[in-house]
C-alpha positions in Angstrom: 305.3 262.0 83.6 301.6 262.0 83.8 301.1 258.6 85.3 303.8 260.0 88.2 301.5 263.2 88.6 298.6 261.2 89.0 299.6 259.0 91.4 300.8 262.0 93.9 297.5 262.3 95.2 297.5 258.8 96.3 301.0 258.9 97.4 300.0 262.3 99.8 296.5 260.6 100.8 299.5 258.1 102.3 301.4 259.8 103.7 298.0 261.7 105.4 297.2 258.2 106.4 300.2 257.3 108.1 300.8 260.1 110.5 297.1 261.3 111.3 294.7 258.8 110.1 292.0 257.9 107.9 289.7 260.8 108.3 292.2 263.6 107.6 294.2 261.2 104.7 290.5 261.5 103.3 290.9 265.4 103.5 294.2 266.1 102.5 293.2 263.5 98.9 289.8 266.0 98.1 292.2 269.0 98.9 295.0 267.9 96.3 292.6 266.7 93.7 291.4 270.4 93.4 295.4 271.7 93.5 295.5 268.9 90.5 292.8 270.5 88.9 294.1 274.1 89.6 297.6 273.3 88.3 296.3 271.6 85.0 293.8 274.7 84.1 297.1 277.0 85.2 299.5 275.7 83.1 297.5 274.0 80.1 294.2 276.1 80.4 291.8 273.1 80.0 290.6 269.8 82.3 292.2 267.2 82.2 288.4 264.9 81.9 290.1 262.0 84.4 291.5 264.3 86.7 288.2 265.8 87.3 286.3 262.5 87.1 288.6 261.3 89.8 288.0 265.2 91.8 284.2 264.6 91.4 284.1 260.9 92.6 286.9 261.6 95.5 285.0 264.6 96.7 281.5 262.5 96.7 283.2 259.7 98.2 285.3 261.2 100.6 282.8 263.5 101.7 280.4 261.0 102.9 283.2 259.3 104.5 283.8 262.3 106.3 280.1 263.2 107.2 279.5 259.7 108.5 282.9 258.9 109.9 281.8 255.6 107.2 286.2 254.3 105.8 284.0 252.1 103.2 283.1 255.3 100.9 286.4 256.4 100.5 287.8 252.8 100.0 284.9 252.1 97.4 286.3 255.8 95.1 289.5 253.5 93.2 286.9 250.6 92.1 284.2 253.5 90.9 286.9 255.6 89.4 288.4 252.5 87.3 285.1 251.1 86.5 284.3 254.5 85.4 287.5 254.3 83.0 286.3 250.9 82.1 282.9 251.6 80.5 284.4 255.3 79.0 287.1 253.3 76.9 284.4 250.7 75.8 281.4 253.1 74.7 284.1 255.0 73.0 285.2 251.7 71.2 281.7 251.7 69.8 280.1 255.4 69.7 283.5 257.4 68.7 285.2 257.2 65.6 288.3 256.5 67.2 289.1 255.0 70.9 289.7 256.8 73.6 293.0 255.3 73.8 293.6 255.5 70.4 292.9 259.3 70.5 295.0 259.8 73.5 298.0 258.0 72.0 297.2 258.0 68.5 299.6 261.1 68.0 302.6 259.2 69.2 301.8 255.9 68.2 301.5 254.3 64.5 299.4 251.2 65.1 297.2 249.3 63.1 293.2 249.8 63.8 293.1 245.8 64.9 295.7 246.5 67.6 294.3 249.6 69.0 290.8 247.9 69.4 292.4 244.7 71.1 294.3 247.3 73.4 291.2 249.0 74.6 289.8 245.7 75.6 293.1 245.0 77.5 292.5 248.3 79.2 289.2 247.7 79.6 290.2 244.2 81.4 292.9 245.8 83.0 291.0 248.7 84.9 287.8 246.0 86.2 290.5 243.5 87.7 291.6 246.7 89.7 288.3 247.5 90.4 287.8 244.1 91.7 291.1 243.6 93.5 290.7 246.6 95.1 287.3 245.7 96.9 288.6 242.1 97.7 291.2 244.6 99.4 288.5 246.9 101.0 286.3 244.1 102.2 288.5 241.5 103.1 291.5 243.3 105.0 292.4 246.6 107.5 292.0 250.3 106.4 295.9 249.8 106.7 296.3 246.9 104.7 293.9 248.5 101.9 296.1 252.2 102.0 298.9 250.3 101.4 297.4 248.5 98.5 296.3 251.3 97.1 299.7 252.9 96.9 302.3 250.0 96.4 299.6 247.7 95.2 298.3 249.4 92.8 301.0 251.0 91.4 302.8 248.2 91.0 300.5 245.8 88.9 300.3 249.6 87.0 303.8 249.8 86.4 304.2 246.1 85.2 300.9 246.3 83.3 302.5 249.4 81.4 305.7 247.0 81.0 303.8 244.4 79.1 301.9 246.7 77.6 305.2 247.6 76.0 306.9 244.9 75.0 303.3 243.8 73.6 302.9 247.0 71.2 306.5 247.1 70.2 306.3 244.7 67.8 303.6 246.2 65.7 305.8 249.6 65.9 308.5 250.2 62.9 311.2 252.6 64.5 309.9 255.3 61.3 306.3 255.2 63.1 307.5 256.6 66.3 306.3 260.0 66.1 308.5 262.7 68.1 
């Protein structure tokens, strides 16, 4: 459920895009990263830390773009944002007791230490190929052709990286470690 609430920004920063353009796509994304914010404080009373990471670097990002009418700001805010996910899951590998992963879904999942470190480097690899594919997309193509990557794109390798992520963990996982 989270992964869909996170991706609604990006889904409405489409739709923006599609019907008035760039400029006010750019708007409407800073707009509902602070609803995002709103509704997590509202109904859990805390921050979610990569909702606002993604509000702070949206709102830099998107603001230049605004103030110099520059499309290369906001299309550089995905690569920051996962590279920024990228380094956070390895410092945390090495100056946490546990992984950021691990303590995110640690509570649900019974693995082994071995497999939770090999699956924050798999993140970690994960999140800079986005980074990277996504400014091959930003440099290389239209603002159209990058919006669209951004949405189906992205989501996609997302959504079969989660797959294989799956299938991968499931055979460390007895049916008794599934936590409830």
């Amino acid at each position: 459920m989270k992964l869909f609430f996170d991706f609604v920004p990006i889904f409405v920063f489409f739709l923006a895009y599609k019907f008035f353009g760039i400029f006010v796509a750019t708007s409407v994304a800073i707009l509902c990263s602070f609803i995002q914010l709103a509704f997590y404080w509202f109904k859990f009373r805390r921050i979610d830390t990569m909702t606002l990471m993604s509000c702070i670097i949206i709102t830099v990002l998107g603001g230049f773009t605004l103030l110099l009418h520059n499309v290369l700001f906001i299309k550089w805010k995905p690569t920051i944002l996962y590279g920024v996910f990228s380094l956070a899951l390895l410092l945390s590998r090495f100056f946490a007791k546990q992984s950021l992963l691990q303590s995110m879904l640690g509570q649900a999942l019974k693995l082994p230490e071995s497999i939770w470190q090999r699956l924050t480097y798999i993140w970690v690899g994960f999140f800079l190929l986005l980074a990277g594919l996504n400014l091959y997309v930003a440099y290389h193509f239209s603002t159209s052709a990058w919006v669209n990557f951004k949405l189906f794109g992205i989501m996609g390798l997302t959504l079969l990286f989660l797959l294989a992520q799956g299938i991968y963990i499931a055979k460390f996982i007895a049916p008794s470690d599934i936590k409830e």
